[in-house]
Legacy VTK file of the C-alpha trace (Angstrom):
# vtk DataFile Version 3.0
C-alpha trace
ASCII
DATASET POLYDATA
POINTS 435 float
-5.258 6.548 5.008
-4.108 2.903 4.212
-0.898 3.371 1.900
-0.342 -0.513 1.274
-0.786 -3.657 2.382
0.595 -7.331 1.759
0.022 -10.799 2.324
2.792 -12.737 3.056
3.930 -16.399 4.430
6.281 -16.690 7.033
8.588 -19.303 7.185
11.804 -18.654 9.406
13.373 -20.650 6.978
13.499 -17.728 4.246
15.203 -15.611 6.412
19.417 -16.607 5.486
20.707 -16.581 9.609
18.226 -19.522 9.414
17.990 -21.549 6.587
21.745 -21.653 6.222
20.917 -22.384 2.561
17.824 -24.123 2.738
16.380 -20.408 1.976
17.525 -21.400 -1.636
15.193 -24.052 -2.261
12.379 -21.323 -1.635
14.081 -19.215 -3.664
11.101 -17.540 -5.357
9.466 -17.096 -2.207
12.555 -14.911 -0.969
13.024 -12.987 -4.174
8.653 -12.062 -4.098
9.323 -11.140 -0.115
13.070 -9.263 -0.841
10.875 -7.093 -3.930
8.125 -6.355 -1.112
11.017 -4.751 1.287
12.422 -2.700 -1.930
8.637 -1.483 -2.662
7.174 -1.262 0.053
10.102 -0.638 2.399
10.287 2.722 1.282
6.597 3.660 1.537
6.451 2.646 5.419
4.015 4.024 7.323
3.234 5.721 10.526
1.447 2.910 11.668
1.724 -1.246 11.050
-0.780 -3.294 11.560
-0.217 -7.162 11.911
-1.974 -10.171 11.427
-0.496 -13.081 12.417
-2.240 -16.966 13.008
0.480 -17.132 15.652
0.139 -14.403 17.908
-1.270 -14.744 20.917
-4.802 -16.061 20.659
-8.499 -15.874 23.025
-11.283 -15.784 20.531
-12.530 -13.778 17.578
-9.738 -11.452 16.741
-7.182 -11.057 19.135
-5.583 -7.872 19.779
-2.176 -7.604 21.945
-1.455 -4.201 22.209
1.801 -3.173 23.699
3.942 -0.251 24.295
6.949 -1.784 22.859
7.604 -5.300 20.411
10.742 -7.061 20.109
11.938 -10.517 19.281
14.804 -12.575 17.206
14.758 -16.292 15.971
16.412 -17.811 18.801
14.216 -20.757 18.999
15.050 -21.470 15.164
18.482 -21.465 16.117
19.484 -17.983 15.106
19.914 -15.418 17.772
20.144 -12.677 15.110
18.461 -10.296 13.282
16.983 -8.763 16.656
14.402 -6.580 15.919
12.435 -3.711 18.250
9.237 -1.689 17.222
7.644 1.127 19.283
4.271 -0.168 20.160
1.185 2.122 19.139
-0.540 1.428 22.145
-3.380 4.120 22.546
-4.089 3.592 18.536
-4.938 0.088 18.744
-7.240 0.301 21.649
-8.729 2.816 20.107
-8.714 0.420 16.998
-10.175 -2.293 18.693
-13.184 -0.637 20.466
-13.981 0.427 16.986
-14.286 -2.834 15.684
-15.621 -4.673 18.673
-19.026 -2.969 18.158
-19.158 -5.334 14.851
-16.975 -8.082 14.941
-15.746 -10.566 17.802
-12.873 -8.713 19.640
-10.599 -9.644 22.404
-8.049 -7.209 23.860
-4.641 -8.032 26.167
-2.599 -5.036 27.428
1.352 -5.557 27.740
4.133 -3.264 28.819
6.011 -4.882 26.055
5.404 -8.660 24.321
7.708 -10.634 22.340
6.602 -11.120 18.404
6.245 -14.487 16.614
7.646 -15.433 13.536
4.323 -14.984 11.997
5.070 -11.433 12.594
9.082 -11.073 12.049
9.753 -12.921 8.786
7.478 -9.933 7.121
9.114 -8.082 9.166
12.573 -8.965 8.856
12.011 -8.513 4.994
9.653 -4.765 4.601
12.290 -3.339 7.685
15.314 -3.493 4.844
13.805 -0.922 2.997
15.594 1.990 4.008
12.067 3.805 5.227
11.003 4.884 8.920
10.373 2.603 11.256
6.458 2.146 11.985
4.610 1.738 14.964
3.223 -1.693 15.238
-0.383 -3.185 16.383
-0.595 -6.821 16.111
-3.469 -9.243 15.921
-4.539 -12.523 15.457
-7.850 -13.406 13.036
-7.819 -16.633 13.201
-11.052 -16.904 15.367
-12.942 -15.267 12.754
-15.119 -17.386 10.339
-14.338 -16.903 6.532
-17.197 -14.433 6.198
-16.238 -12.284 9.016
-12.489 -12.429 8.149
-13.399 -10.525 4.514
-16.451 -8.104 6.485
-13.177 -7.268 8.461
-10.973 -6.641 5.826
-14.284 -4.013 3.750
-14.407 -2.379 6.745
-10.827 -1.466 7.698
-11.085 -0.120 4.258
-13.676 2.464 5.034
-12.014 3.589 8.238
-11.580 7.670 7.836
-8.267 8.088 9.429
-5.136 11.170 8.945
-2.787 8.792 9.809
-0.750 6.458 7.095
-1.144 2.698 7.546
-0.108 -0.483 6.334
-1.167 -4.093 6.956
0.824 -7.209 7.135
-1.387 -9.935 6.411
0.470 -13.264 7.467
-0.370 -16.391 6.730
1.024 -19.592 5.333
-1.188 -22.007 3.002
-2.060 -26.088 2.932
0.310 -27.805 5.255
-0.092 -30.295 3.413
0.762 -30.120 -0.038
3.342 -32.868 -1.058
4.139 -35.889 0.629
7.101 -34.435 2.256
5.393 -31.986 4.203
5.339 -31.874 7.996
1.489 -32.329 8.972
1.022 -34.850 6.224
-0.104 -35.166 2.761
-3.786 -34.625 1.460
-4.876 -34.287 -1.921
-6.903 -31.450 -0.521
-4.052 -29.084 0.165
-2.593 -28.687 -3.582
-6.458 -27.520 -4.178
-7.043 -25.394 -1.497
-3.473 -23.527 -2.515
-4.706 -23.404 -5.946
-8.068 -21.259 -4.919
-5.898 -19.214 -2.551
-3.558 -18.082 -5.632
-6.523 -17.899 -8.074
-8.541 -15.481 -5.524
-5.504 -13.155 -5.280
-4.477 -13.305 -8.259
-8.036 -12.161 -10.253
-8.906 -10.291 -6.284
-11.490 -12.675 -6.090
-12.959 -13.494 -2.863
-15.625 -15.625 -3.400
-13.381 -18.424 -4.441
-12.608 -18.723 -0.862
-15.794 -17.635 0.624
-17.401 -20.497 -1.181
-14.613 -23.358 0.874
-16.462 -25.859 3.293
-15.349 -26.233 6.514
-14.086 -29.598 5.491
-12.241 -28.940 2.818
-10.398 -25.825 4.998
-10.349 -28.182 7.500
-8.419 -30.803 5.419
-6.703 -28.377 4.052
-4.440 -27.599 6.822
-3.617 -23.791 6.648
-2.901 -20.862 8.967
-3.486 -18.020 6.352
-7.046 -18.252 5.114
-8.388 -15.151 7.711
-5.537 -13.421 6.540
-5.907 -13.895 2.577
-9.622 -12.640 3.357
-8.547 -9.531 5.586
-6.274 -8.668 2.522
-9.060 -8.820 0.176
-11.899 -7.260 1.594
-9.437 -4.254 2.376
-8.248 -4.608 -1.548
-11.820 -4.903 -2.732
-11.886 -2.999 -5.997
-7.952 -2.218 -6.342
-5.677 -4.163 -8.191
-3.668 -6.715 -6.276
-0.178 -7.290 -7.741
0.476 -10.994 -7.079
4.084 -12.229 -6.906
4.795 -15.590 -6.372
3.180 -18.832 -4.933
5.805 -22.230 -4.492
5.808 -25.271 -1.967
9.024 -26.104 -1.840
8.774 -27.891 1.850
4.827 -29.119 1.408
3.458 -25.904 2.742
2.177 -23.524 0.274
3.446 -19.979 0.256
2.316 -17.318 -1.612
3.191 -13.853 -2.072
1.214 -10.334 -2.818
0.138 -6.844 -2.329
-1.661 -4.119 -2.982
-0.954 -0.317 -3.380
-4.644 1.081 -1.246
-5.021 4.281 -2.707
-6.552 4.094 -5.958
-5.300 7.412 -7.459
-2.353 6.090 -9.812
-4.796 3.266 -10.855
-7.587 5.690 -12.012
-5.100 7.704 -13.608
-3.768 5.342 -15.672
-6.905 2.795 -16.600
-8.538 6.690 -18.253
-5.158 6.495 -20.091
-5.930 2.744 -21.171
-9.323 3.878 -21.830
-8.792 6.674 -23.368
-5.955 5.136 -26.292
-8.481 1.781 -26.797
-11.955 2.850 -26.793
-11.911 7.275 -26.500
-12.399 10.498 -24.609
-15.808 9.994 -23.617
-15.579 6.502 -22.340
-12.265 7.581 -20.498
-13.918 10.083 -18.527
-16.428 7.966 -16.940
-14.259 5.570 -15.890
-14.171 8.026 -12.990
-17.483 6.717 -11.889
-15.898 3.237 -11.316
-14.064 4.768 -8.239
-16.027 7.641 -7.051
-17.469 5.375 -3.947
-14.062 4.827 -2.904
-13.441 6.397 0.742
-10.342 8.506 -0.740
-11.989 9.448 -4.218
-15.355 11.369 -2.530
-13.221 14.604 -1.141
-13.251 17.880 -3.238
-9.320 18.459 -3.899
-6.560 20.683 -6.907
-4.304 17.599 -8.396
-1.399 17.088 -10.402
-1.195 13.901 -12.652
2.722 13.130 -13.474
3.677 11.207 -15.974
7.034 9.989 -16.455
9.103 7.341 -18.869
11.926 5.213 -17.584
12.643 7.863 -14.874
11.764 11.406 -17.536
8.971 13.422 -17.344
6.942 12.730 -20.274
3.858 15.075 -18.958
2.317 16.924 -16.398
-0.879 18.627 -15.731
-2.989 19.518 -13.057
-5.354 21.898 -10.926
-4.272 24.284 -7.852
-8.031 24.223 -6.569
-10.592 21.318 -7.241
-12.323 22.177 -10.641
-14.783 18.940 -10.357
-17.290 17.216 -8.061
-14.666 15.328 -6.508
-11.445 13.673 -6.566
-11.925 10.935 -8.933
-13.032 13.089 -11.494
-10.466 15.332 -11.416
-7.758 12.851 -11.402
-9.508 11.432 -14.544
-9.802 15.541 -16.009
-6.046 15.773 -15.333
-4.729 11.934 -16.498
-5.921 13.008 -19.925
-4.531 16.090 -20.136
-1.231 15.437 -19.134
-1.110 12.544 -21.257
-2.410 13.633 -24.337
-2.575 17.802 -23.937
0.473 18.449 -22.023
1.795 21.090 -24.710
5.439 20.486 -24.174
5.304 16.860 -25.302
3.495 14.656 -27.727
0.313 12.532 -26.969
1.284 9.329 -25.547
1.209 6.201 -27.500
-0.320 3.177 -26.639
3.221 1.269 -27.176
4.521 3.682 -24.236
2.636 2.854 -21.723
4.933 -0.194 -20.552
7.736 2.241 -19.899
5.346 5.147 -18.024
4.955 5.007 -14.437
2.445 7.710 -12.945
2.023 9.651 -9.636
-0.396 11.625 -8.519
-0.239 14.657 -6.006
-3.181 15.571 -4.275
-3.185 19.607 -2.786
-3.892 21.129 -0.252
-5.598 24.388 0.105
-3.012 27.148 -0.332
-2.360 29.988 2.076
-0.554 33.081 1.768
3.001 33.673 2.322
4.310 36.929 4.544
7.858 35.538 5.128
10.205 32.968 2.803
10.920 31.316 6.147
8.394 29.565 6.284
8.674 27.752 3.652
10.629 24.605 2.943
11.242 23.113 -0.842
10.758 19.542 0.765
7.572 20.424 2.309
5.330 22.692 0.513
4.850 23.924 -3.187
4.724 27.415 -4.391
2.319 29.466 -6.560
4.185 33.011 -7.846
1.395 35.239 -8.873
1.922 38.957 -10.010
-1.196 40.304 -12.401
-2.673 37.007 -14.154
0.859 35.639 -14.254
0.994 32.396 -12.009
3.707 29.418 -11.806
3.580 26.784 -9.824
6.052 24.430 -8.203
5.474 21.084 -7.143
7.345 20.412 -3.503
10.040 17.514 -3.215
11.170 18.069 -6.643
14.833 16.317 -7.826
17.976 19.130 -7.754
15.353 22.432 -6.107
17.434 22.102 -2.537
16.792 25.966 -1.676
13.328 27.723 -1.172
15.513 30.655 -3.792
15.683 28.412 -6.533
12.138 26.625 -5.483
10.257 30.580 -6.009
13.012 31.698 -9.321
12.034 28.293 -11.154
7.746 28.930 -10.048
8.296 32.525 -11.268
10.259 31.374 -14.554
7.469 29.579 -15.391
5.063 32.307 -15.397
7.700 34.741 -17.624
7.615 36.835 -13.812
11.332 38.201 -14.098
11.823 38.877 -10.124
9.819 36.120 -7.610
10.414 39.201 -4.836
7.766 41.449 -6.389
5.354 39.208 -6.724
2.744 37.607 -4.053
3.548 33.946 -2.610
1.244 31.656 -1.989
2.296 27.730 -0.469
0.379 24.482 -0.184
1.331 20.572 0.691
0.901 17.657 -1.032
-0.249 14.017 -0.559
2.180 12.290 -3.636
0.827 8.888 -4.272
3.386 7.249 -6.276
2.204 4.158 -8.442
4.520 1.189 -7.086
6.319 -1.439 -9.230
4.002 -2.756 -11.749
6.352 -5.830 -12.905
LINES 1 436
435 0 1 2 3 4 5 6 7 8 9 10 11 12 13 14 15 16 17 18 19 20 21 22 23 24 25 26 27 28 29 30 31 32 33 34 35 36 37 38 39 40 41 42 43 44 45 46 47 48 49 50 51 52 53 54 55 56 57 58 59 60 61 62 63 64 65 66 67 68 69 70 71 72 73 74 75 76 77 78 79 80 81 82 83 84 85 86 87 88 89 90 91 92 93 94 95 96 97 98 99 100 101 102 103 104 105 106 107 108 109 110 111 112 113 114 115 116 117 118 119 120 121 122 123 124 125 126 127 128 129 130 131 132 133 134 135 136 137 138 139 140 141 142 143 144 145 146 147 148 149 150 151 152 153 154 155 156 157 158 159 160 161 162 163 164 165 166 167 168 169 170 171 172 173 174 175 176 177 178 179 180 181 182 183 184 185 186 187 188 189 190 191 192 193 194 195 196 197 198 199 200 201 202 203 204 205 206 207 208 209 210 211 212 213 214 215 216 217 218 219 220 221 222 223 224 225 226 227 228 229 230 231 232 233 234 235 236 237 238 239 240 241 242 243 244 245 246 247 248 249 250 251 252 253 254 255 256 257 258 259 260 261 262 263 264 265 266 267 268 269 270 271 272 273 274 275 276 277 278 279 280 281 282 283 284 285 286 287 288 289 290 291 292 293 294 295 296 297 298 299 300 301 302 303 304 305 306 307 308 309 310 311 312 313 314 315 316 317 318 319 320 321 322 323 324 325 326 327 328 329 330 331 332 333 334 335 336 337 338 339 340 341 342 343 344 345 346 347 348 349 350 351 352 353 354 355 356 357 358 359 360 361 362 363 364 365 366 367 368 369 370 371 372 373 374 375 376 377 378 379 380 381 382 383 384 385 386 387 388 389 390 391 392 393 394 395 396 397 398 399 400 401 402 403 404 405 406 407 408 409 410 411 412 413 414 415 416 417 418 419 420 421 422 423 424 425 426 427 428 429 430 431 432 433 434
């Protein structure tokens, strides 16, 4: 399951133990890369994978897998940050052979490599996030035509996989921009950067796709594979674009996308449902249901919550619906508009809400209060037709005591001992920073 990804430039000079102040005349370019680590830092993933224009290269796209990466700016003068990431080796072999059956594919095999800066200055940002540390597979597109670059990208996106990813897309713009910058100046690189920000901006692809080979050529990038990748994974989510500036004749832009669409649906039915009514909200369901995630047969809780209170909260222990989407949809509504404890939301509120959305699990009986864990699974209490339920990972429930007397509260069951357990996990898919 892809959690996130993010296109990003990568500059050395952004990163402070090398610009020695130079950082601040890219200073929008560090703030948009310093609000990816707080975001996205958080949300790492299991697994990272890389795309870089300046890894090593040998046709098509070029994976070099390794069991270990490591690396530091000491060719840009700055010997620190040092950075080391555990390698997912057997992963992106397996990765590769996957692909190789449909797109141009070249493997290397290393005990451990050295990264680029194509690959650290994300890096060195999205690692300050306080999260785990992910293991890394790193590859460079940039032997892939335009076309294949964004078939790539769709595909990735319809990979079937447990594990949590994340990809770095990394690529700078026009090296040519201004008449300052390093590889010259062409009147062709302040229009290539403007149909680079344009196609992430509206997550637009065919602004690019439509580019000549001239006018790329002329344009002088290293991140148009990249941009594509990004896209063709984002295809139909929203793409929250941060910042684009040129401050040294090379264009640099800034975005990323949240890649499961369950906060989204959740809160365009909201949108829907406050402009235009309940019908019409409901089917926006059918806008997502051919998403990869959206298709499986899952119970759901929509959460609703205003500058950091709950403001609702509804959902379904077992799946009720077809599938996913339309029981996120089923559940959006209700806990924004039927959640009995609170008014309907206003359209004026909306601004201040952020949503998540937990996706459950099948639940299984419980024989022994050991085996749970508050952190880890939720509780049903059921005695007669009483039932309460308890979300897992909840703020101030530390023990799994208070985690059953809070379920069983709910359900006006006096004593959680006498009546039967039941536990299940959760996939909690928060919606990231909207601003």
């Amino acid at each position: 399951m892809w959690l996130w990804e993010c296109f990003t430039p990568h500059p050395p000079v952004l990163v402070p133990q090398v610009g020695r102040g130079r950082e601040e005349e890219a200073r929008q370019s560090v703030g948009a890369m310093k609000k990816l680590g707080r975001i996205l830092g958080e949300e790492m993933p299991s697994l990272l994978l890389i795309l870089s224009p300046h890894a090593p290269f040998a046709g098509g796209i070029t994976f070099s897998v390794a069991e270990s990466y490591g690396g530091d700016f000491s060719m840009f003068g700055a010997p620190t940050p040092q950075f080391a990431f555990p390698g997912a080796s057997e992963r992106g072999l397996r990765l590769a052979e996957d692909l190789s059956s449909r797109f141009p594919v070249v493997v290397s095999r290393k005990k451990k490599l050295v990264l680029d800066h194509g690959a650290l200055v994300p890096l060195n940002f999205l690692s300050t996030g306080g999260g785990r540390q992910p293991e890394i597979i790193l590859a460079n597109p940039i032997g892939l035509s335009p076309s294949v670059a964004f078939e790539l990208g769709t595909y990735l996106a319809s990979l079937a996989d447990s594990d949590q990813w994340g990809l770095v897309a990394s690529g700078d713009l026009s090296h040519k921009v201004t008449r300052e910058a390093p590889a010259g100046f062409s009147p062709a690189g302040a229009r290539f950067d403007s149909r680079v920000v344009e196609a992430l901006r509206n997550n637009d692809p065919s602004i690019l796709l439509r580019l000549s080979a001239g006018e790329i050529e002329e344009a002088g990038e290293c991140g148009l594979r990249s941009s594509l990748v990004f896209l063709g994974l984002a295809r139909k989510r929203s793409v929250r674009f941060l910042s684009y500036e040129a401050p040294f004749g090379v264009g640099y832009a800034v975005a990323y996308a949240p890649l499961h669409a369950a906060p989204d649906l959740a809160r365009k039915v909201i949108e829907t449902y406050l402009a235009e009514g309940e019908e019409r909200a409901r089917e926006e369901a059918d806008d997502f249901s051919d998403l990869p995630e959206m298709t499986e047969k899952a119970g759901c809780f929509v959460s609703l919550k205003k500058k950091g209170n709950l403001r609702g909260c509804i959902g379904t222990i077992l799946p009720t619906k077809a599938a996913l989407a339309e029981e996120i949809a089923e559940n959006a509504l209700s806990a924004a508009f039927k959640d009995p404890r609170f008014p309907p939301v206003e359209q004026r509120e909306l601004e201040d809400i952020s949503i998540s959305v937990d996706i459950l699990s099948i639940p299984e009986a419980v024989s022994d209060i050991a085996l749970l864990d508050p952190k880890k699974y939720g509780v049903i209490v059921e005695k007669g037709w009483a039932r309460g339920v308890l979300l897992p990972d909840l703020e101030g429930v530390d023990t799994v005591e208070a985690q059953l007397s809070i379920a069983a509260r709910k359900a006006g069951i006096a004593d959680w001992r006498t009546a039967a357990v039941r536990k299940f996990t959760v996939r909690r898919i928060r919606e990231m920073d909207r601003s």
